[in-house]
MISELO-764239 format. One line per 3 residues: number of its first residue (from 1); their letters; for each residue z, x, y of C-alpha. Coordinates in nm, 3 decimals, decimal comma. Layout:
<sites>
NUM> A> Z X Y ~ ...
</sites>
This chain:
<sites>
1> XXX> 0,628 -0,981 -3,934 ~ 0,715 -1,070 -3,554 ~ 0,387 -1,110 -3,395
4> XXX> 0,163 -1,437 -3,495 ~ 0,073 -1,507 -3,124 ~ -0,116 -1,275 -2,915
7> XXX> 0,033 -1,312 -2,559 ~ -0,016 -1,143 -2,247 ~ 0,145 -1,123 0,434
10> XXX> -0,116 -1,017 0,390 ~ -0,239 -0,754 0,612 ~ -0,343 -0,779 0,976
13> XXX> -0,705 -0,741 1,000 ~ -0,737 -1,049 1,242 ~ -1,014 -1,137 1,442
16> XXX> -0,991 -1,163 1,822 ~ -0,598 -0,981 1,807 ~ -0,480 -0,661 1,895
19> XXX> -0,162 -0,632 1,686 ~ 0,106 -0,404 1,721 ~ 0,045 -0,314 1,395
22> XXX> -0,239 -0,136 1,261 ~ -0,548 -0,344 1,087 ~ -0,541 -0,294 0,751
25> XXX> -0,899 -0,413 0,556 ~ -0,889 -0,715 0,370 ~ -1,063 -0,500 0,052
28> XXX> -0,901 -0,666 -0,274 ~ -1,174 -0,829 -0,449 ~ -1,391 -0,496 -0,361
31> XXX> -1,509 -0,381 -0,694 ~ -1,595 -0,062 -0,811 ~ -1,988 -0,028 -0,942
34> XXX> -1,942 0,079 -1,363 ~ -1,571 0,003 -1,374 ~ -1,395 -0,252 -1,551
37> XXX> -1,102 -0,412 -1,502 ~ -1,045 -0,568 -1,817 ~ -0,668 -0,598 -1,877
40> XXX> -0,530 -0,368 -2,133 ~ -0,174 -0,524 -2,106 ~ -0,004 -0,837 -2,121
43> XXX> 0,202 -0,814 -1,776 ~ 0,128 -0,557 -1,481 ~ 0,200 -0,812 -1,236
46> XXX> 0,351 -0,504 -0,984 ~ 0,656 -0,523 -0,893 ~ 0,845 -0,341 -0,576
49> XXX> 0,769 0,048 -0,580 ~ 1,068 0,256 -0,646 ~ 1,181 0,406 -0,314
52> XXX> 1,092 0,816 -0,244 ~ 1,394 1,034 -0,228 ~ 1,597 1,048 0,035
55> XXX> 1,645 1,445 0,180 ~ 1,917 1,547 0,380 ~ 1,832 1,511 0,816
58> XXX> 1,482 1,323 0,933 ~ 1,237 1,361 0,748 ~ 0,895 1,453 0,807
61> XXX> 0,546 1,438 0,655 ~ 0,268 1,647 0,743 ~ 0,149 1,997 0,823
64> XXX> 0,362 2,171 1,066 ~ 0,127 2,270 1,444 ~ -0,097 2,061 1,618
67> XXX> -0,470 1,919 1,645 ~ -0,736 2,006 1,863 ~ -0,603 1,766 2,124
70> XXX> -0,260 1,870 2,115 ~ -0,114 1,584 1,887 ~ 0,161 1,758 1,638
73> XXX> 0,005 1,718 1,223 ~ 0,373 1,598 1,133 ~ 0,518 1,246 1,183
76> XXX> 0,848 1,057 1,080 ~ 0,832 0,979 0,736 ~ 0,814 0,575 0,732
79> XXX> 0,904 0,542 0,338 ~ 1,223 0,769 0,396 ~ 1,274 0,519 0,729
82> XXX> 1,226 0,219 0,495 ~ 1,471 0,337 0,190 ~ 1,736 0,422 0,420
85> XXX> 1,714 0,061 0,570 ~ 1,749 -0,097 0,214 ~ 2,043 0,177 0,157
88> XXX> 2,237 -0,028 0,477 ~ 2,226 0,400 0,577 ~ 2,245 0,294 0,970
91> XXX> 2,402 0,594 1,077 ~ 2,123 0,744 0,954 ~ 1,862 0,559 1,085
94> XXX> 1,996 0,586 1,403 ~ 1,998 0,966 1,385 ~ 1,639 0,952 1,338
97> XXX> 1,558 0,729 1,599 ~ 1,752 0,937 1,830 ~ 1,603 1,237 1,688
100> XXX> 1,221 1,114 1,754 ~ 1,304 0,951 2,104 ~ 1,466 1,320 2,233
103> XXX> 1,173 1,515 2,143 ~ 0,973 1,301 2,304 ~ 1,148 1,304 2,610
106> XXX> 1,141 1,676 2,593 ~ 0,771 1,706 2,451 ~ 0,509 1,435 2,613
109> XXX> 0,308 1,558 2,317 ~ 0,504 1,372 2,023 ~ 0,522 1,051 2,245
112> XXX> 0,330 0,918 1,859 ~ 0,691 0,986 1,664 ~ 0,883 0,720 1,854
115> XXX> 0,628 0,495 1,792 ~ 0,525 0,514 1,399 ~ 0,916 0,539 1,371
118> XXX> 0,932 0,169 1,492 ~ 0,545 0,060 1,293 ~ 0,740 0,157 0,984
121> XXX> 0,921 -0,189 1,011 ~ 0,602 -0,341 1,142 ~ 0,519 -0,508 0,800
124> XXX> 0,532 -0,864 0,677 ~ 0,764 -0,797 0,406 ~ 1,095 -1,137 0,460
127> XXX> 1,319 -0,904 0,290 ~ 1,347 -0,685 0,581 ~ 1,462 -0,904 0,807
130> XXX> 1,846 -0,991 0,707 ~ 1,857 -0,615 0,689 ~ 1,784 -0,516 1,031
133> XXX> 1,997 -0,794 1,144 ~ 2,269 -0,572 0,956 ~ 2,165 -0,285 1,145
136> XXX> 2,178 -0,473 1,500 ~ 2,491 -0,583 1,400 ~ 2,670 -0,259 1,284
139> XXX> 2,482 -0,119 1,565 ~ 2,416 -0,317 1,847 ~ 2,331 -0,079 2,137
142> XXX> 2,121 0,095 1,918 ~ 1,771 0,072 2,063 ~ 1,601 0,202 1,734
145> XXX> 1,772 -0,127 1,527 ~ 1,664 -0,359 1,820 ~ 1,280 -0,170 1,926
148> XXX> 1,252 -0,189 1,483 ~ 1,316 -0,567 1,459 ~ 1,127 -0,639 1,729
151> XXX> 0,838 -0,474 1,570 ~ 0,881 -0,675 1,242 ~ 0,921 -0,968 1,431
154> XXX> 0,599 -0,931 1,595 ~ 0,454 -0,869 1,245 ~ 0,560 -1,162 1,095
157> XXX> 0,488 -1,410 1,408 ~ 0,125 -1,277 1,361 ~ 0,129 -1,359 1,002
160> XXX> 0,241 -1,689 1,040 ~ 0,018 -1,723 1,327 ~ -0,307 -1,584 1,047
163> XXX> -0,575 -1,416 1,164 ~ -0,850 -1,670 1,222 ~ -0,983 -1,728 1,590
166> XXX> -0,819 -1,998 1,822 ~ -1,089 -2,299 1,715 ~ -0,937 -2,280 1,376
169> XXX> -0,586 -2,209 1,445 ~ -0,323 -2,499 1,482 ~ -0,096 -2,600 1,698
172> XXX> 0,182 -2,577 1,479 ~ 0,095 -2,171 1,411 ~ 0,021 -2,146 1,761
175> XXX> 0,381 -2,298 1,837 ~ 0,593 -2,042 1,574 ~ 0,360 -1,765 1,668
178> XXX> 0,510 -1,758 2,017 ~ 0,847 -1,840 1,918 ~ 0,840 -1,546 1,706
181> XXX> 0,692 -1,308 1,948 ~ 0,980 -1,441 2,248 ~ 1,244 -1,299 1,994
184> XXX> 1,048 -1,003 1,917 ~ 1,017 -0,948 2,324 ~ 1,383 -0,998 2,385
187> XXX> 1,459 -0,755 2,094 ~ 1,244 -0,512 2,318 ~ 1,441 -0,595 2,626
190> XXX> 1,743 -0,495 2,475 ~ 1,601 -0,216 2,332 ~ 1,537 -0,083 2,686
193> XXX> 1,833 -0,169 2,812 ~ 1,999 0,074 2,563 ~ 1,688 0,355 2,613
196> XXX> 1,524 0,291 2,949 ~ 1,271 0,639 2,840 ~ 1,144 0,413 2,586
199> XXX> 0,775 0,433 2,610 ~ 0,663 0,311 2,242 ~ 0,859 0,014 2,303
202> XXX> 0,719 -0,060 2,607 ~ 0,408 -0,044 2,454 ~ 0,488 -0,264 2,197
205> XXX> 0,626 -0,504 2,408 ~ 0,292 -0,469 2,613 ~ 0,088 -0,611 2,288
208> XXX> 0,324 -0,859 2,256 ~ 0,303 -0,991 2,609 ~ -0,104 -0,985 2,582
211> XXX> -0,055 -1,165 2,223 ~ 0,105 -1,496 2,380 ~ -0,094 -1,467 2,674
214> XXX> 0,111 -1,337 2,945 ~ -0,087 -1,289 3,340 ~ -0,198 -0,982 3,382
217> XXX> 0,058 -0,880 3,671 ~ 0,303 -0,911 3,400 ~ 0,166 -0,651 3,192
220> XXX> 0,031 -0,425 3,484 ~ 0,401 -0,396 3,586 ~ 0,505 -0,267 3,188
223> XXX> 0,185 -0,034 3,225 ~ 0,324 0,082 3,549 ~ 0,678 0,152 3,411
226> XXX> 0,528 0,310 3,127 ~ 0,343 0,590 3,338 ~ 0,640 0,634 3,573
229> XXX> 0,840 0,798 3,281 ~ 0,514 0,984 3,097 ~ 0,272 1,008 3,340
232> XXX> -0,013 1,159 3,073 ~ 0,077 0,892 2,788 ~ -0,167 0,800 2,568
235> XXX> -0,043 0,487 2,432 ~ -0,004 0,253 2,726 ~ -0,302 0,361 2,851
238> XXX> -0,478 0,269 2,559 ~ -0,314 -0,056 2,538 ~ -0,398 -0,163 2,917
241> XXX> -0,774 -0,064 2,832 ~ -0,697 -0,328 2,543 ~ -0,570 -0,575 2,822
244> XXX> -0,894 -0,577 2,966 ~ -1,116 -0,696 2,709 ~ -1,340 -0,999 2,671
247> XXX> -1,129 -1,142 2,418 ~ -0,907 -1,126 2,658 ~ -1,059 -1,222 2,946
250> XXX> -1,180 -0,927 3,099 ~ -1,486 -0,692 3,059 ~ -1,636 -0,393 2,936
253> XXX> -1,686 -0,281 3,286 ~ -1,262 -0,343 3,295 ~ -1,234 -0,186 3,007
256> XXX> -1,427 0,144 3,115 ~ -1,271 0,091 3,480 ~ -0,904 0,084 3,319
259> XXX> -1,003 0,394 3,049 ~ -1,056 0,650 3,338 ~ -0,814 0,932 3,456
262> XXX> -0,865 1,254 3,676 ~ -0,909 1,611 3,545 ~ -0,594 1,697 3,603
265> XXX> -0,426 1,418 3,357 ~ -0,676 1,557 3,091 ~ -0,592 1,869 3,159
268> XXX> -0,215 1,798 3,084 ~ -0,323 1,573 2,773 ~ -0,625 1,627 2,583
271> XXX> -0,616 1,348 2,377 ~ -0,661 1,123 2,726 ~ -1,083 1,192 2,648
274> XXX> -1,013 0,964 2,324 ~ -0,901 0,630 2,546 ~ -1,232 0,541 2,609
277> XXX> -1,335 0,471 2,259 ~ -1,107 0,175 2,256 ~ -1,450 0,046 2,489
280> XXX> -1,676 0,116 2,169 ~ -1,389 0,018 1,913 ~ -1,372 -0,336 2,137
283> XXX> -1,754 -0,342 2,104 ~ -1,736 -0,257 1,734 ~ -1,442 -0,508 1,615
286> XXX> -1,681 -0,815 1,884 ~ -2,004 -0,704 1,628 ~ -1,889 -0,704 1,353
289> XXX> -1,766 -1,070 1,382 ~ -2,048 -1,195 1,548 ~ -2,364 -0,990 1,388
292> XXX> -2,221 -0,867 1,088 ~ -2,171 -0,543 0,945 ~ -2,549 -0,352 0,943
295> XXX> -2,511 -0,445 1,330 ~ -2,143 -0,333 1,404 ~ -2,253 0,017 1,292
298> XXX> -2,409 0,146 1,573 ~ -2,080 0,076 1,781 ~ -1,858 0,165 1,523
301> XXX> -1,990 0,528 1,532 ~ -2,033 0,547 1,881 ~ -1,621 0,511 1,883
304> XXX> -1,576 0,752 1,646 ~ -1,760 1,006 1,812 ~ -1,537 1,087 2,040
307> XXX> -1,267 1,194 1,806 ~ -1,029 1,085 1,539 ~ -0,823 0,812 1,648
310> XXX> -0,693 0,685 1,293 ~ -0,694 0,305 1,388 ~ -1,067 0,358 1,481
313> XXX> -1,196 0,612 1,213 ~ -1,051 0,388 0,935 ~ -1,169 0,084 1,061
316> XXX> -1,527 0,255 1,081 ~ -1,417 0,432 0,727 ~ -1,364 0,041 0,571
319> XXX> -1,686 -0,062 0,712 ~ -1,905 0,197 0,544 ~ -1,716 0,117 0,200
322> XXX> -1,807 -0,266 0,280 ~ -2,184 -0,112 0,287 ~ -2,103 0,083 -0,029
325> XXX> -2,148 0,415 0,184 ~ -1,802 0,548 0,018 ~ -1,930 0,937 0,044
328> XXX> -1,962 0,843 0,396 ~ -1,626 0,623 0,437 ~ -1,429 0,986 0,331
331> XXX> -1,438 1,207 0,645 ~ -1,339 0,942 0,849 ~ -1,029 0,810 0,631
334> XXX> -0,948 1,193 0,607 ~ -0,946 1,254 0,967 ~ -0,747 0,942 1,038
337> XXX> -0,483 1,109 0,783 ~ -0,471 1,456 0,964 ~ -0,355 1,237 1,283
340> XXX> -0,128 1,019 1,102 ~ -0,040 1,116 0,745 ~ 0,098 0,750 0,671
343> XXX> -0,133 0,527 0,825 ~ -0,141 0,228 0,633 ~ -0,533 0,168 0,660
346> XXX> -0,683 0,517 0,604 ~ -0,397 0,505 0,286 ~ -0,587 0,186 0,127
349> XXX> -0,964 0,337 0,269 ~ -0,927 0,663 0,085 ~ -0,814 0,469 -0,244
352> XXX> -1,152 0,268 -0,234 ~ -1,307 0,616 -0,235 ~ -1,126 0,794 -0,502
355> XXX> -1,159 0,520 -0,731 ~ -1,518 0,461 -0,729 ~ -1,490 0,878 -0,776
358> XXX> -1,299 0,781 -1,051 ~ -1,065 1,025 -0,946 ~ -0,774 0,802 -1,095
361> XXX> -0,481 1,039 -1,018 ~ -0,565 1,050 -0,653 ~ -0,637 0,686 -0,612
364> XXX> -0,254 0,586 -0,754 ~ -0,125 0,838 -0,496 ~ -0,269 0,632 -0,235
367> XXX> -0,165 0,328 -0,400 ~ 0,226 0,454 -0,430 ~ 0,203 0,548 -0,080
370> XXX> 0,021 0,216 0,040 ~ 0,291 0,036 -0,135 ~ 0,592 0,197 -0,050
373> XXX> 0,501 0,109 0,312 ~ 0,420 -0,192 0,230 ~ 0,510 -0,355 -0,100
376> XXX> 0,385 -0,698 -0,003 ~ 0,066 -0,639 0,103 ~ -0,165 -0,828 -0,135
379> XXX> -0,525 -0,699 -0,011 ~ -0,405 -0,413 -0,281 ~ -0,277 -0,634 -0,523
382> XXX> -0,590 -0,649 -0,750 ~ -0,633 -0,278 -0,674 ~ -0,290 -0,223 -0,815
385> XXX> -0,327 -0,387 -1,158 ~ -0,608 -0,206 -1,173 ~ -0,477 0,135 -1,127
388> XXX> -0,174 0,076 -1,393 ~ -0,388 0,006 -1,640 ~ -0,630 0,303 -1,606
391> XXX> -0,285 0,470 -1,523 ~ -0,144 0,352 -1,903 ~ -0,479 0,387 -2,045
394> XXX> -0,523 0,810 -1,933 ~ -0,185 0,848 -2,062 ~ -0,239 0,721 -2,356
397> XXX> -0,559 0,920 -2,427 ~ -0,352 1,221 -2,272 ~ -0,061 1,142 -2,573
400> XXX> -0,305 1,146 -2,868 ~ -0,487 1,484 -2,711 ~ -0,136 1,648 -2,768
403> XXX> -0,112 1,639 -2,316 ~ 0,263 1,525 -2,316 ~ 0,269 1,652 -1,936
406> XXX> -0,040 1,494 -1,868 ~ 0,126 1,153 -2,043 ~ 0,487 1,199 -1,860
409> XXX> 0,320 1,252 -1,522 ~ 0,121 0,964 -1,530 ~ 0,369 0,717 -1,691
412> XXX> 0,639 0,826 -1,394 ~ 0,323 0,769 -1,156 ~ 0,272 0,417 -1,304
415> XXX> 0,629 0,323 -1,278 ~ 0,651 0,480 -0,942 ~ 0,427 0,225 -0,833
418> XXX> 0,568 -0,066 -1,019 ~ 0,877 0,004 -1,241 ~ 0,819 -0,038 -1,588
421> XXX> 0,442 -0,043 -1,568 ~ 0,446 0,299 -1,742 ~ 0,600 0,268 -2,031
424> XXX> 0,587 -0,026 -2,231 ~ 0,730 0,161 -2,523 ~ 1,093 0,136 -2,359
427> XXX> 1,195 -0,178 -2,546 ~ 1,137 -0,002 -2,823 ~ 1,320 0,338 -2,802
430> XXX> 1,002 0,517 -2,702 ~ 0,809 0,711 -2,397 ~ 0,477 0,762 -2,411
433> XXX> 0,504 1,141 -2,455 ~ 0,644 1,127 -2,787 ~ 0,401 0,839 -2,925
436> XXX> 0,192 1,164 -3,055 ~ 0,482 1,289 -3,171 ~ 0,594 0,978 -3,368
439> XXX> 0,243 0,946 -3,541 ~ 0,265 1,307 -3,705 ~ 0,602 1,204 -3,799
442> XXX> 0,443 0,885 -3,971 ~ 0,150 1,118 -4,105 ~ 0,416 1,333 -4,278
445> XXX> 0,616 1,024 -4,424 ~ 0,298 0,819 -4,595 ~ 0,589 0,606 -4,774
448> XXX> 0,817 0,573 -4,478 ~ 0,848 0,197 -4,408 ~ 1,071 0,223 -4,131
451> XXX> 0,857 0,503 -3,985 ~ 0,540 0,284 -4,013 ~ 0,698 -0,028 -3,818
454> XXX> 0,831 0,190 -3,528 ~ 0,458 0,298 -3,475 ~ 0,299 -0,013 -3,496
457> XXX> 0,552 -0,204 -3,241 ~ 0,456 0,096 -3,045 ~ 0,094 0,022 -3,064
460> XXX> 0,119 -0,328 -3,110 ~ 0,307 -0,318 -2,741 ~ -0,076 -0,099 -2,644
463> XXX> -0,293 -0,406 -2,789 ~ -0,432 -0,073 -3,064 ~ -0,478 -0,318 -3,360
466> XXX> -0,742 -0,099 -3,493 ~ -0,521 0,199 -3,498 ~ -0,242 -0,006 -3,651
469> XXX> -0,470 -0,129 -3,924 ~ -0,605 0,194 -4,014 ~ -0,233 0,365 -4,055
472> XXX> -0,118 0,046 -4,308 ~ -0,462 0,078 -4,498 ~ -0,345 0,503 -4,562
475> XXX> 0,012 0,331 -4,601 ~ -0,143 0,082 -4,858 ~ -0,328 0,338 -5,079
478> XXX> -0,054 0,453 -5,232 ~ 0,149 0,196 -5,221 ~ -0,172 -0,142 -5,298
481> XXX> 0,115 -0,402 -5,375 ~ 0,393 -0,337 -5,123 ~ 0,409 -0,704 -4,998
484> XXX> 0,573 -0,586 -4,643 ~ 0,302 -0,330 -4,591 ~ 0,074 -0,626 -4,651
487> XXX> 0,177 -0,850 -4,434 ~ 0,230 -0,646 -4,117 ~ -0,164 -0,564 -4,185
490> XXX> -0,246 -0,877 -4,201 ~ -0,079 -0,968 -3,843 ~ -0,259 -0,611 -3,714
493> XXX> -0,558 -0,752 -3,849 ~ -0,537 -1,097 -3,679 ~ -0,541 -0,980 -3,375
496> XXX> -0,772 -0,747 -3,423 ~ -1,045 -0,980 -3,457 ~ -1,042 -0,950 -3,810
499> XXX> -0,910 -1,311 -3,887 ~ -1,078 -1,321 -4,268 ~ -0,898 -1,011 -4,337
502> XXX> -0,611 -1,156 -4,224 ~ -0,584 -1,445 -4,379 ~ -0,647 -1,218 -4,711
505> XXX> -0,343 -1,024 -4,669 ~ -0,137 -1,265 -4,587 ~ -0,229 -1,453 -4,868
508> XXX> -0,181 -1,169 -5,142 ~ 0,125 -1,078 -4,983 ~ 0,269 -1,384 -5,079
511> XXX> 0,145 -1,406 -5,413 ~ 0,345 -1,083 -5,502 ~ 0,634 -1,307 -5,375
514> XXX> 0,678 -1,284 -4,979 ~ 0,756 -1,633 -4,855 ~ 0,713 -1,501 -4,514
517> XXX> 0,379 -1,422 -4,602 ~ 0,330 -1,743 -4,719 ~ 0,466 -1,893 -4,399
520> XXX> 0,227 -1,689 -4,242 ~ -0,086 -1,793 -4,426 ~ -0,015 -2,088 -4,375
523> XXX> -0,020 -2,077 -4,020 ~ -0,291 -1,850 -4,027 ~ -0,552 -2,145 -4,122
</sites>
C-alpha cells in the first residue's frame, strides 16, 4: 500500500502598436459553452513541445501554386527554422535564408518568404536569444542571423514595453522599450549591409522606426529604398499606409492617400488591391478599443472584404469568437491559413473553433502547431491543459474500446505537445495501448497478485478508483481473507470517495494480521 495521500510573453495583441509581429488574441480564459475542464491529472503543467523533424534542404509548408492574387500557397516552414536554431545547425539556417532571399529577388511574388523566414524568431521566448547570438557569431555577415535577431529583439522590447496605451505605460518600459528596439535597428543595419535586396528587413526595420517614434522623413526614405529594389511590393507599402495613421499622427485621409497605386502596379501585383484594407483594419483595431466589440464589427468586415490578408481575417476571425459567432470565426481563420499556413493567430483562432466543435483531434493539431512556434505563449496556456486532458481522457476510452491506434496516436499527440503528458503509465513500464491489454491479462489471472498491482498503479496513475475497486472486489471473491488484496482496496476505496469502506478494509486487513494495515487504519481516522 503506497498511496494514502491523493496528490495532484505573452502575445502581442497591444493596443495603439503595430508590431512587427503578428497580433495574436489574448483568448485563454475563453471557455467553451458544455465543456469542462475539470482536471483529470495531477500535473499537465505543459512543458516545451518536442521539435518537428528536421528533412533534408528548406523546408516548406503548404500547397504547391498560387492564390487568386498571385501569392505562392507554400511558405518557409518556421518550426523546421526554429529546431534548426536550437540544433546550433547555422549552416543550415543560413542556406535557407539564402534560399528564400534568391527567389525573391528572382520572383517579386514570394517577397512573403523572406519575411515569415525572419517572424519565425519574432517571439518572446529568452531562450532564443543566447542562440542567435551563436549564430551572429559563427556567422557574422550573415544577414539572415542578424535580420532574425533583430526581429526577436523587437519582440521582446515590445513585451517588456506591454501592450497598454501610453497614459498607462511607464517611463521605465518606455526607457528599455527603445533600448531594445536601437539594438534590434542596428541588427537591421547590419543585416543590410550584408544583403542590400533586403526588402523584409527593411520593412521590419520600418515598424521599428515608427515604434520609437522616428519623423516621418526617416521612414519615407526606408519606404523609398524599399520600392527602388521591388517596385510592386506589398509589404512596405502596407507598412507606410500604417505610418500614416491616427495613432500615429496622421489620418484616414493619409492613410487612403498613402494606400493608392496606378493600374499598371496592380496590374504587375494583384495583391496591391488588398493595401487599402489596412484603412478599415486601422478603423477596426481604433473601434474596437474605444466602442467595443458589437461596434468594431462593421469595420472589421469592411477590411475583410477586400480579401484575405491573414493578419486582418484572423483578427476579424477572434472577434466573432469573442461574440461567440465561432461558425462564423471559421472561414476567416481558414482563409488566413491558405495565405500563410503558420500564422500564429489564425493557428490559436481555428483551435477556439474546433474545440467548441469538440473536434478534439483537430484542436491539439492547432495547439502543437501554436506551440511549436511559440512555446511561451501563455494566452494558450489554459487551452493547453485543457486539450491534454481530453487528449489522455479519448485515449483512454479508445484503450478500453480495444482502439490501440486510436490510443497510440493520441498519446504521441499529447506528448507532442508537452512531453510526457501522454503517458503517465511510463513510470510504470506501461503505454496506454497495452492498458487493455494488461486488464485481459488480469481477467485471465483472477489470483495473480502481481498482475492485480501492475493494473491498479496503472489506474491509480488515471485517478480510476472505481475501476480499481471493482477488479480487487472480483480479486476478493475468491480469495475474502487475502489481507494484501484488502488493503490495496481499501486505499482504492479512499480515494474513491468511499472513506467508510475504507476504513473497513483497512481495518479487517489488519485483524488477519497486516500491521501495515493497521498503520493504515490508523491514519485513516
Amino acid at each position: 500500500m503506497t498511496r494514502m495521500v491523493a496528490t495532484s510573453v505573452a502575445a502581442l495583441a497591444l493596443l495603439g502598436c503595430d508590431v512587427f509581429n503578428d497580433e495574436v488574441p489574448e483568448t485563454a480564459s475563453r471557455g467553451v459553452r458544455g465543456s469542462s475542464e475539470r482536471r483529470m491529472a495531477p500535473d499537465l503543467s505543459p512543458k516545451r513541445p518536442t521539435d518537428p523533424p528536421i528533412p533534408k534542404g528548406v523546408a516548406f509548408v503548404g500547397p504547391k501554386g498560387a492564390d487568386a492574387f498571385g501569392r505562392p500557397l507554400s511558405r518557409p516552414d518556421s518550426t523546421v527554422l526554429l529546431a534548426l536554431l536550437r540544433a546550433q545547425r547555422f549552416a543550415d539556417l543560413d542556406a535557407a535564408f539564402e534560399h528564400v532571399q534568391a527567389a525573391f529577388e528572382t520572383d517579386p511574388s514570394k517577397e512573403a518568404w523572406p519575411e515569415q523566414a525572419m517572424k519565425s524568431f519574432a517571439v518572446a521566448d529568452p531562450t532564443l536569444g543566447p542562440l542567435l547570438d551563436a549564430w551572429v557569431t559563427a556567422a557574422p555577415k550573415s544577414f539572415g542571423a542578424l535580420a532574425s535577431r533583430g526581429a526577436w529583439k523587437t519582440t521582446m522590447a515590445w513585451d517588456k514595453r506591454g501592450g497598454k496605451t501610453a497614459d498607462k505605460t511607464s517611463r521605465e518600459q518606455f526607457d528599455v522599450f527603445a533600448a531594445g528596439s536601437a539594438e534590434a535597428i542596428e541588427d537591421y543595419d547590419g543585416a543590410l549591409r550584408h544583403r542590400p535586396k533586403a526588402v523584409a528587413v527593411m520593412t521590419a526595420k520600418q515598424h521599428a522606426l515608427r515604434g520609437i517614434g522616428a519623423p516621418k522623413e526617416e521612414l519615407r526614405r526606408l519606404y523609398d529604398q524599399s520600392l527602388e529594389v521591388c517596385p510592386t511590393c506589398f509589404a512596405p507599402r502596407a507598412a507606410w499606409v500604417l505610418d500614416h495613421a491616427p495613432r500615429w499622427g496622421g489620418s484616414k485621409a493619409e492613410m487612403l492617400k498613402a494606400a493608392k497605386f496606378s493600374p499598371a502596379e496592380r496590374e504587375a501585383n494583384p495583391a496591391l488591391a488588398l493595401v487599402p484594407a489596412y484603412v478599415e483594419f486601422d478603423a477596426c483595431r481604433s473601434t474596437w478599443e474605444r466602442d467595443g466589440k458589437e461596434a468594431a464589427i462593421k469595420p472589421c468586415k469592411a477590411a475583410v472584404s477586400r480579401g484575405p490578408v491573414p493578419r486582418i481575417s484572423c483578427r476579424f476571425g477572434d472577434l466573432l469568437i469573442r461574440l461567440d459567432r465561432y461558425d462564423d470565426a471559421m472561414p476567416h481563420f481558414e482563409a488566413g491559413l491558405k495565405v500563410d499556413p503558420q500564422h500564429r493567430a489564425c493557428v490559436v483562432g481555428r483551435h477556439w473553433v474546433h474545440k467548441q466543435r469538440e473536434d478534439f483531434e483537430a484542436a491539439a493539431e492547432d495547439i502543437l502547431l501554436a506551440r511549436r512556434l511559440d512555446p511561451l505563449n501563455l494566452d494558450i496556456d489554459k487551452a493547453t491543459r485543457f486539450i491534454l486532458e481530453r487528449l489522455r481522457y479519448d485515449a483512454r476510452e479508445a484503450g478500453k474500446a480495444g482502439d490501440d491506434a486510436k490510443d497510440r496516436r493520441l498519446r504521441a499527440l499529447a506528448n507532442a505537445i508537452s512531453p510526457g503528458a501522454g503517458d503517465p503509465q511510463a513510470k510504470h513500464g506501461l503505454s496506454g495501448s497495452n492498458l487493455s491489454a494488461l486488464q485481459r491479462q488480469v481477467a485471465k489471472a483472477p489470483r495473480d497478485l502481481a498482475l492485480h498491482r501492475k493494473l491498479d498503479q496503472a489506474l491509480a496513475k488515471e485517478q480510476r478508483f472505481a475501476e480499481i475497486v471493482k477488479m480487487w472486489d472480483a480479486f476478493l471473491t475468491e480469495q475474502p481473507d487475502h489481507a494484501e488484496a484488502l488493503l490495496e482496496r481499501a486505499g482504492a476505496r479512499w480515494h474513491g470517495g468511499d472513506k467508510a469502506g475504507g476504513r473497513a478494509d483497512a481495518k479487517r486487513a489488519c485483524s488477519l494480521g497486516s500491521k501495515p494495515a493497521c498503520r493504515v487504519a490508523k491514519q485513516m481516522k
